[in-house]
C-alpha positions as semicolon CSV with decimal commas, in nm:
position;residue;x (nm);y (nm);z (nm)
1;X;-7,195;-6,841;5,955
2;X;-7,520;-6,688;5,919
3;X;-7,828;-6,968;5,915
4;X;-8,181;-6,917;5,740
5;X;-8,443;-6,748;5,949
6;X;-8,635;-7,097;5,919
7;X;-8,478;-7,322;6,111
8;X;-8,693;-7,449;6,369
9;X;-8,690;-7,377;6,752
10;X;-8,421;-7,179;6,755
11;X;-8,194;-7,446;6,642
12;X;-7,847;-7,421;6,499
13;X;-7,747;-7,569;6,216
14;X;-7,539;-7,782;6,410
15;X;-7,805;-7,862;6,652
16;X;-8,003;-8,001;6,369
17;X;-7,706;-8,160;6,168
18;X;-7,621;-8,356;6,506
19;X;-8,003;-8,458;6,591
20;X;-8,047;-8,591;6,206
21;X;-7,731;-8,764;6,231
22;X;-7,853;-8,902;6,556
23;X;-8,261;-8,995;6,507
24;X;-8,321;-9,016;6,079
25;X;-8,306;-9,294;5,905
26;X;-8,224;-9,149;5,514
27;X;-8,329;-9,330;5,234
28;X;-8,105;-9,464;5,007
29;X;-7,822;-9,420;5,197
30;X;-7,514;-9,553;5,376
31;X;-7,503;-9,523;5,750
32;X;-7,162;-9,488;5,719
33;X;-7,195;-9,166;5,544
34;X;-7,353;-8,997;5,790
35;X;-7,133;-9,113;6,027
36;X;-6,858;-8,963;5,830
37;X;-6,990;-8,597;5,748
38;X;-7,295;-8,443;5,890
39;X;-7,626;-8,419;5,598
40;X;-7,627;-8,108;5,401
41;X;-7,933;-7,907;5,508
42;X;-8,151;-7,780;5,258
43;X;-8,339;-7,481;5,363
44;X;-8,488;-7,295;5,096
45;X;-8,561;-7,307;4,741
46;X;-8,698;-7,074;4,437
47;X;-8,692;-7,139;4,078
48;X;-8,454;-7,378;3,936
49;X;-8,252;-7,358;4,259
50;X;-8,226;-7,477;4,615
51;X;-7,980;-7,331;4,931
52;X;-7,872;-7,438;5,200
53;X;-7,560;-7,385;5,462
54;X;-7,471;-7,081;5,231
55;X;-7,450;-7,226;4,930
56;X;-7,733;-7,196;4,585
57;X;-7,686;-7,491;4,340
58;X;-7,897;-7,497;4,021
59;X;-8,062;-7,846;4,062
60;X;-8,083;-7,972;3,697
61;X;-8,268;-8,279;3,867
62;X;-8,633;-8,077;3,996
63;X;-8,578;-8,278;4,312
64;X;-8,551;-8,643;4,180
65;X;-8,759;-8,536;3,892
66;X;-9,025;-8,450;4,027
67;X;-9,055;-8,050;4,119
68;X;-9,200;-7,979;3,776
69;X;-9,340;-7,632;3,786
70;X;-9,012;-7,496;3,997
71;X;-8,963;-7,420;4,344
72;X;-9,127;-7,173;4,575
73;X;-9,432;-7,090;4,375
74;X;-9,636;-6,871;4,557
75;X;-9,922;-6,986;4,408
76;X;-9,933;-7,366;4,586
77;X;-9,890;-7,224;4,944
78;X;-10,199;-7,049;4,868
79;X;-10,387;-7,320;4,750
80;X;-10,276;-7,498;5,023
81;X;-10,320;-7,294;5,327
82;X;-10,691;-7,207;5,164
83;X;-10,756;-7,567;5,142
84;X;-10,637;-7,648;5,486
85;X;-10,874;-7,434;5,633
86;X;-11,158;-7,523;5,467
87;X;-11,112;-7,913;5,501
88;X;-10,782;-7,971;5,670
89;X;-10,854;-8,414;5,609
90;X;-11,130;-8,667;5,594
91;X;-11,108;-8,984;5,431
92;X;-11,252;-9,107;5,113
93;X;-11,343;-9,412;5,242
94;X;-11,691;-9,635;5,235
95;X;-11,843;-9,349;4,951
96;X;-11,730;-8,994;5,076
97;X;-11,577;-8,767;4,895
98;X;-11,412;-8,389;4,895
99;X;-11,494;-8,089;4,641
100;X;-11,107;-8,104;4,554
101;X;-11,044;-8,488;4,482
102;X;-11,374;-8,522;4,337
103;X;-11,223;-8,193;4,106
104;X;-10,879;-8,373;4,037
105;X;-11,021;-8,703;3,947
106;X;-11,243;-8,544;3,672
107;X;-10,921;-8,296;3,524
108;X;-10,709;-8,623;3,503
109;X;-10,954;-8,779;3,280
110;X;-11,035;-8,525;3,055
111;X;-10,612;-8,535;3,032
112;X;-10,607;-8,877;2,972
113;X;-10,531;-9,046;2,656
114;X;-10,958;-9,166;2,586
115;X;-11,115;-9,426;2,763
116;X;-10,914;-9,339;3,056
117;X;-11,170;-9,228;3,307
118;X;-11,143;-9,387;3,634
119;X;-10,879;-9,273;3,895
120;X;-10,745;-9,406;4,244
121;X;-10,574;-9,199;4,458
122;X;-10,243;-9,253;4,659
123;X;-9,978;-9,106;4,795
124;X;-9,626;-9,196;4,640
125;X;-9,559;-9,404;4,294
126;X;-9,478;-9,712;4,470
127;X;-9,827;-9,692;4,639
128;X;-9,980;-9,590;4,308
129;X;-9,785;-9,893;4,134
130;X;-9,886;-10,136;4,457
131;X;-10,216;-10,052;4,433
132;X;-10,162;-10,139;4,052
133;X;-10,057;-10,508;4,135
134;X;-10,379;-10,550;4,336
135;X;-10,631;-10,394;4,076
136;X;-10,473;-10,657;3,806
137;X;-10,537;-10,916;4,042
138;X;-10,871;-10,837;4,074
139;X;-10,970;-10,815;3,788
140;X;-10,826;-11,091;3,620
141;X;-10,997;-11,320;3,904
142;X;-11,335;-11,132;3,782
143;X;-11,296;-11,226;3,441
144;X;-11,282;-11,636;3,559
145;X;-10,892;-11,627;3,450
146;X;-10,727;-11,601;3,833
147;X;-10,406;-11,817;3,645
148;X;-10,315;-11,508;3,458
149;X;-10,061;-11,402;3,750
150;X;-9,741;-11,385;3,592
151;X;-9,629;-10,973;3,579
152;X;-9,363;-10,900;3,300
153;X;-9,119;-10,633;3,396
154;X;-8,751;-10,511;3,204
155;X;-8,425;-10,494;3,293
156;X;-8,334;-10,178;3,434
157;X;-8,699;-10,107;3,573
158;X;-8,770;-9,938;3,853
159;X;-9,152;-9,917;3,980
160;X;-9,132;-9,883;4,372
161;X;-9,001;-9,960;4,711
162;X;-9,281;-10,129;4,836
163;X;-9,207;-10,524;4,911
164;X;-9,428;-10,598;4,613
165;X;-9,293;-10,303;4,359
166;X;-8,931;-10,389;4,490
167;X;-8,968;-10,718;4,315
168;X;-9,058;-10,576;3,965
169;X;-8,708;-10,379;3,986
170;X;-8,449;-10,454;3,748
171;X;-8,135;-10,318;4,003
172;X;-8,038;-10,709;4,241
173;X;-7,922;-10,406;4,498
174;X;-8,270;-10,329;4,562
175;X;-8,378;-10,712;4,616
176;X;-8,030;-10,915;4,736
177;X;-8,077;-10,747;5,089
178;X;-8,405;-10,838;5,168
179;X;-8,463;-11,210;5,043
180;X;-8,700;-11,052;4,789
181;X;-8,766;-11,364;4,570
182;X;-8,858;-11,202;4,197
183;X;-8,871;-11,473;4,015
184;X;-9,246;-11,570;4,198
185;X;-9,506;-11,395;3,958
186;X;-9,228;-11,205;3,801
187;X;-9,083;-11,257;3,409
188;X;-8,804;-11,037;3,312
189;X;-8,728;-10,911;2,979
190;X;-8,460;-10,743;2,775
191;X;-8,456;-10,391;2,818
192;X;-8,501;-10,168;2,494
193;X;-8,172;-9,993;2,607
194;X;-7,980;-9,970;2,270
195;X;-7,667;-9,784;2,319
196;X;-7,563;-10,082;2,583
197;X;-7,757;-10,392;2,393
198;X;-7,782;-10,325;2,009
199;X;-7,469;-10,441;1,876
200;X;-7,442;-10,389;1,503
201;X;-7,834;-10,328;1,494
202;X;-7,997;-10,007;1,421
203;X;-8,239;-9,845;1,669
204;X;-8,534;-9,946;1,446
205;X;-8,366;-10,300;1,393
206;X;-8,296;-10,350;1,794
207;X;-8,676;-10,146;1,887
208;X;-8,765;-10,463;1,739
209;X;-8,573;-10,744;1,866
210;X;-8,626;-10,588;2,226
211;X;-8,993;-10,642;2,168
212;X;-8,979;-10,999;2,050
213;X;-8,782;-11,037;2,367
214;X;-9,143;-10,948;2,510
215;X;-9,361;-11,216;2,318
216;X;-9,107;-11,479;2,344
217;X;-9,137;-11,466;2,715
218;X;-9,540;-11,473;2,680
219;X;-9,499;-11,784;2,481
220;X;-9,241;-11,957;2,681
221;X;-9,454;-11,884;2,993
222;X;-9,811;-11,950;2,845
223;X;-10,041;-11,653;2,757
224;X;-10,310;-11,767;2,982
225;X;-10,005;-11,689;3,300
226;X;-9,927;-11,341;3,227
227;X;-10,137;-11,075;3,344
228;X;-9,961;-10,770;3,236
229;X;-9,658;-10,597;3,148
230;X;-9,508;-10,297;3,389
231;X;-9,337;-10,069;3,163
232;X;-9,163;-9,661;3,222
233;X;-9,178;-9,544;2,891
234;X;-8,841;-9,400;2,951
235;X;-8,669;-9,601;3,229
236;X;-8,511;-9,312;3,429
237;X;-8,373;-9,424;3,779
238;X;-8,125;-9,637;3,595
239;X;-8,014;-9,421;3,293
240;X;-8,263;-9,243;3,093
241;X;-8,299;-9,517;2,837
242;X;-8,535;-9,383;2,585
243;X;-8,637;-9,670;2,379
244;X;-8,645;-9,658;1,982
245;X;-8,914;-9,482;1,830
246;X;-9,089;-9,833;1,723
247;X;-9,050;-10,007;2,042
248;X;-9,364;-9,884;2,221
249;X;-9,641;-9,938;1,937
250;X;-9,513;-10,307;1,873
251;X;-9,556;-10,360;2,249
252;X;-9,887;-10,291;2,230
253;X;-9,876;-10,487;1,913
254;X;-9,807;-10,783;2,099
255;X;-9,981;-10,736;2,398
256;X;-10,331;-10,696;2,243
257;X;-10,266;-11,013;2,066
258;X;-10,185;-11,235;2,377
259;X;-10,446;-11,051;2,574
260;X;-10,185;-10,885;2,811
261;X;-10,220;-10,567;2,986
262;X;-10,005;-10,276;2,954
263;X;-9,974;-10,073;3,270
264;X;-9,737;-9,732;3,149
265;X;-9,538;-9,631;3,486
266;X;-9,577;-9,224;3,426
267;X;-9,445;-9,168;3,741
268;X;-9,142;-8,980;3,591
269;X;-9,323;-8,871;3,239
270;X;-9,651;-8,771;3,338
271;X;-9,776;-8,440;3,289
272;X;-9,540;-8,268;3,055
273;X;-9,203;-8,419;3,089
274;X;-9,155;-8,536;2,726
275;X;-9,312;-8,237;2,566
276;X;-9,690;-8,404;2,558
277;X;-9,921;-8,432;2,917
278;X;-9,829;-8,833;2,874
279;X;-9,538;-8,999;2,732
280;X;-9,817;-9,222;2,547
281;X;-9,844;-8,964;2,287
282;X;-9,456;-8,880;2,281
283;X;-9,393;-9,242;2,240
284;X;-9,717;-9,348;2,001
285;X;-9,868;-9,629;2,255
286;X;-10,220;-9,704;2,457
287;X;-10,194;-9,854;2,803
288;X;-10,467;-10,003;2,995
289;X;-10,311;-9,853;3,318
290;X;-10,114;-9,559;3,391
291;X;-9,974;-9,436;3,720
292;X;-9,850;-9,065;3,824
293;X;-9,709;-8,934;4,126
294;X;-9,411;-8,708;4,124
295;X;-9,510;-8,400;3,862
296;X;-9,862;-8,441;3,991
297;X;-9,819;-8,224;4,248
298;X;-9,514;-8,162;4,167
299;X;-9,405;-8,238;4,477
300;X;-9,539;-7,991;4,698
301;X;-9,754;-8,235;4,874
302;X;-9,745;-8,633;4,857
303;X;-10,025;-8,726;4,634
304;X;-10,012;-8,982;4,324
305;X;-10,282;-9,201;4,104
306;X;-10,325;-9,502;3,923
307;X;-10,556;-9,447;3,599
308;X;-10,784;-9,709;3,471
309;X;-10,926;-9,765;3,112
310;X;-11,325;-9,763;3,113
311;X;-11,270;-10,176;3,006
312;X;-11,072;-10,261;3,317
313;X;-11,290;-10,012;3,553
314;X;-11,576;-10,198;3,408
315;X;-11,503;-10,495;3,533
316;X;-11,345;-10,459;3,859
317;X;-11,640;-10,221;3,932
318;X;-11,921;-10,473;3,823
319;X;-12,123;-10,654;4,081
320;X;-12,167;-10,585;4,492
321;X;-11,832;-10,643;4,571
322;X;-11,594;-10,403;4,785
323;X;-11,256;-10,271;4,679
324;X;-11,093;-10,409;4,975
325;X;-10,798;-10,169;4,944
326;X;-10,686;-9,779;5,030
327;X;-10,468;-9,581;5,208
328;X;-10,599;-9,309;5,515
329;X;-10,471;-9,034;5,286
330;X;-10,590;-9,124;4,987
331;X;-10,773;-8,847;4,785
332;X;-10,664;-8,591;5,067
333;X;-10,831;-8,259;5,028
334;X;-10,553;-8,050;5,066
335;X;-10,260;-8,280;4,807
336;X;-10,542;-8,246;4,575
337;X;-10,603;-7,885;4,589
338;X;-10,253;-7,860;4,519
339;X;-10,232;-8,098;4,239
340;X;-10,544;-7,945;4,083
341;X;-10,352;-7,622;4,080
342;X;-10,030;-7,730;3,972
343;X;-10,191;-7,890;3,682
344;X;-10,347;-7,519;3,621
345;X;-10,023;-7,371;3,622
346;X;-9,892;-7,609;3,362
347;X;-10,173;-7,544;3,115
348;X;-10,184;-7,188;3,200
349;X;-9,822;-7,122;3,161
350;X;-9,849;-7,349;2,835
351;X;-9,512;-7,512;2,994
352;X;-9,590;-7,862;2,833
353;X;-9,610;-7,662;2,484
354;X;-9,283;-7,470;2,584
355;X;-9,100;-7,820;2,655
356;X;-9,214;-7,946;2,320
357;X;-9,148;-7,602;2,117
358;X;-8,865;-7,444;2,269
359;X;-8,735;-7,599;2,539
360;X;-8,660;-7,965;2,481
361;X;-8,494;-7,868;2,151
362;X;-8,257;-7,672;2,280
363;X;-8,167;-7,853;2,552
364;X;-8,067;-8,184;2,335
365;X;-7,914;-7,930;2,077
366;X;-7,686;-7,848;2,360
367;X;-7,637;-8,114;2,566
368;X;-7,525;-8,286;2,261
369;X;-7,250;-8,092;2,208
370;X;-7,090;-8,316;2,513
371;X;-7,077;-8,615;2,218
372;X;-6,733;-8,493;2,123
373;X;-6,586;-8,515;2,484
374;X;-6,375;-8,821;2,488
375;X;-6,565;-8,924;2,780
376;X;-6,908;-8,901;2,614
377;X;-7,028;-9,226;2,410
378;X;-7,391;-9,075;2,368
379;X;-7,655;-8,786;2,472
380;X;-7,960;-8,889;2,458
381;X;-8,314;-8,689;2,531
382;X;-8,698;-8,655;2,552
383;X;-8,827;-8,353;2,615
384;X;-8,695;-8,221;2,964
385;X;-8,549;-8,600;3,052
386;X;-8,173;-8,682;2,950
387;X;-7,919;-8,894;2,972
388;X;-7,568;-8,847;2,933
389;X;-7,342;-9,209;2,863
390;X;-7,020;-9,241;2,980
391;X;-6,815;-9,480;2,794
392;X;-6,465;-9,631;2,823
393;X;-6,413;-9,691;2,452
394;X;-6,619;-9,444;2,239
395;X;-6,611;-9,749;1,957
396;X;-6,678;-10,040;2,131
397;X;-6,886;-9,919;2,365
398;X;-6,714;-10,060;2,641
399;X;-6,782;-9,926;2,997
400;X;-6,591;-9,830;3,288
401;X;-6,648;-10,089;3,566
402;X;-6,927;-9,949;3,847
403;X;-6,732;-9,969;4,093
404;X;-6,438;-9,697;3,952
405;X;-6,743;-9,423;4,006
406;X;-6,660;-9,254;3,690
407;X;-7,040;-9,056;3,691
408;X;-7,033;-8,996;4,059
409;X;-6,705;-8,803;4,019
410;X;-6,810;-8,624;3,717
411;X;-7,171;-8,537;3,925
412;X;-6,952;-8,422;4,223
413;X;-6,713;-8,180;4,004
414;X;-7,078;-8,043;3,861
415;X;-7,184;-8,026;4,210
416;X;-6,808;-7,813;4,330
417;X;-6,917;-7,587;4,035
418;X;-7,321;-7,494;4,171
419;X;-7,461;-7,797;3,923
420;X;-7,647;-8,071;4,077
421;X;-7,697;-8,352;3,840
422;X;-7,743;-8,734;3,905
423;X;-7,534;-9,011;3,842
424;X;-7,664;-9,361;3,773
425;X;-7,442;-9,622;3,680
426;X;-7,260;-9,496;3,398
427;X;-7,506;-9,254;3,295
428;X;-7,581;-8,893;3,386
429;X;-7,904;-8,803;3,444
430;X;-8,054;-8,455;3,403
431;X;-8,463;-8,380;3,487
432;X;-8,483;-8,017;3,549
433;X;-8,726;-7,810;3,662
434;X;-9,044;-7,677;3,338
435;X;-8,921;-7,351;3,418
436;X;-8,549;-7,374;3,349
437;X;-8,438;-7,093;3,082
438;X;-8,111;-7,112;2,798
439;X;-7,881;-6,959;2,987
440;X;-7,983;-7,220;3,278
441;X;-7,919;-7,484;3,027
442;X;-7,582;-7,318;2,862
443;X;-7,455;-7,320;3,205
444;X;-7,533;-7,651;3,282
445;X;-7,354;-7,766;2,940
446;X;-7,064;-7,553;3,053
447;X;-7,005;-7,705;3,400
448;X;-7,076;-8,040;3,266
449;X;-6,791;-7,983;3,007
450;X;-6,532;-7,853;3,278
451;X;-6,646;-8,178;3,494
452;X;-6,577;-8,388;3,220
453;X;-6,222;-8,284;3,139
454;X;-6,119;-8,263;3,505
455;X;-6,234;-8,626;3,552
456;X;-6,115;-8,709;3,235
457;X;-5,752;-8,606;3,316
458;X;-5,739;-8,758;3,632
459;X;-5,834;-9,090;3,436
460;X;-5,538;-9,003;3,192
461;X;-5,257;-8,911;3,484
462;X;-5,355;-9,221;3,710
């Protein structure tokens, strides 16, 4: 078999399968299935799709949602290897800046939703989210009220692998392991995840109830305890649950009246995903916070920020005291260039516009053409972010236990067909790339379709 031209040293592919196998530790993932088949190697990408060991798969997912503007642009190596050699690193530490950070700081404000004007750089979401944690801290402590500790987080969440994000994570897998106690700091709350939770209600009717869920647990844990609620507008790493349209405003309803902050985890949404830069304006809320990280960059280069209202910067930034927090790659010149750039591309390309115009409407219109599949209880869709739900019983709802793997069969026949898709739980997930075309997505539909009825008659013959 003939291997890419970049593969390093001279290295086979098996050379490089066996020293993975032998030396990486992959995340989110079983030793025992390395141990069982060597890694697939990706080794290039361009577009909407990646390669590797001979094979091109259109990645529906943009990485794990995060390769926004598509893969290979030439564009971003430029920046890059122009911003390398002009300031390859220094740190932003103790008052120094760069021309590119100080550049990217100002273009995510003017972005903003208003009166969000002050911006901390990182380099992943979990940092951005960490550093998050610590800011809220602050600055309740600086307003005389250090009691208001208590963070409110959701079923289903998922804001980080950090020890301290871990714990805000609605998925036990993530905390069981490591003794993570989340119920220190930590109130949970009903997710606003109808399809699973609303019973008889409407979406309006359960947008509602999921909220009270929210001021019931400010009440039953004091208002002067809670410092903030964590919150993904659309919760994506366990099953694109897009909440009902009245959920988000009544939130904020609730939280300005108990004096709670809203921090909006954008990791996912930010910058164009839902058809608007933020999911704020898709979803008709104001946080106080907001983080980005993976469509930032896109994901060319580790970079990520947590975005303060003037009212919290104003506070944490009053008086003589230092910010005793940072990272040595925070604000790097060259992740910045990149972002800057990226962010260029988008409004320059007018791809958020084409997500909200074109592009997101056609790919619901499609995708819910699955709804009739026996398999299918509901599609459901934001822009460029999806969710397909699998469902035992179309009419009661019911699910198929976890641990039959219903969605990871149906993601593996997409993947035997050149679709790569991702399945969570009982959902399928789909995040592609800005740049995906129809025929991409009538392809997609199509493969998903013959994935569905060959797992769908293997249910029926067993």
């Amino acid at each position: 078999m003939e291997h890419s031209d970049s593969l390093p040293d001279g290295k086979t592919l098996e050379d490089l399968q066996a020293l993975d196998r032998a030396h990486h530790m992959h995340p989110f993932t079983a030793a025992s299935a390395l141990r069982q088949a060597p890694p697939f190697v990706v080794d290039g990408a361009e577009g909407a799709y990646i390669s590797g060991q001979g094979i091109r798969l259109l990645d529906m997912m943009a990485g794990l949602g995060c390769v926004n503007i598509g893969y290979g642009r030439s564009e971003l190596a430029q920046t890059a290897s122009d911003a390398m050699k002009a300031l390859s690193y220094y740190h932003s530490f103790s008052a120094v800046s760069n021309p590119t950070a100080a550049a990217l700081a100002g273009r995510l404000a003017e972005l903003a939703p208003e009166g969000m004007n002050k911006v901390f750089f990182a380099n992943s979401g979990s940092e951005a989210n960490e550093t998050v944690l610590k800011l809220i801290a602050f600055y309740w402590r600086k307003k005389g009220q250090p009691n208001k500790r208590v963070i409110i987080t959701r079923e289903f969440a998922y804001h980080g692998s950090t020890l301290a994000t871990t714990a805000l994570n609605g998925n036990i897998a993530m905390l069981e392991p490591y003794g993570i106690d989340a119920e220190r700091d930590i109130a949970r709350v009903e997710a606003p995840f109808w399809y699973r939770n609303g019973g008889d209600l409407s979406p309006e009717e359960f947008g509602l109830k999921a909220a009270q869920s929210i001021e019931d647990k400010i009440l039953e844990v004091g208002a002067d305890n809670v410092a903030a609620i964590f919150l993904e507008p659309i919760q994506g790493t366990m099953g694109a649950i897009i909440p009902p349209d009245n959920y988000l405003p009544e939130v904020e309803r609730i939280c300005r009246a108990h004096d709670v902050l809203i921090v909006a985890d954008e990791v996912v949404t930010g910058l164009g995903r839902t058809g608007h830069w933020f999911a704020q304006e898709t979803f008709g809320f104001k946080a106080d916070i907001m983080t980005l990280a993976k469509g930032l960059s896109s994901a060319y280069l580790p970079i990520s920020a947590a975005i303060l209202h003037d009212s919290i910067a104003e506070v944490i930034e009053g008086g003589e005291d230092i910010f005793q927090h940072g990272f040595t790659t925070s604000a790097h010149p060259v992740a910045a260039a990149v972002a800057l750039r990226n962010i260029d591309l988008l409004d320059e390309e007018k791809l958020v516009e084409n997500i909200a115009n074109d592009l997101g409407p056609y790919f619901l219109n499609k995708l819910k053409t699955l709804e009739v599949h026996p398999l299918v209880g509901e599609v459901r869709a934001s822009g460029l972010f999806a969710g397909i739900e699998l469902a035992k019983d179309k009419e009661t709802r019911e699910q198929y236990p976890l641990e039959a793997g219903i969605c990871e069969h149906v993601s593996q026949a997409a993947l035997i067909r050149g679709l790569i898709v991702r399945a969570c739980g009982n959902v399928i997930v789909l995040c592609p790339p800005f740049i995906v075309n129809h025929a991409e997505i009538d392809f997609t539909v199509d493969v998903l379709g013959q994935a569905l009825d060959e797992i769908y008659a293997a249910i029926q013959a067993s």
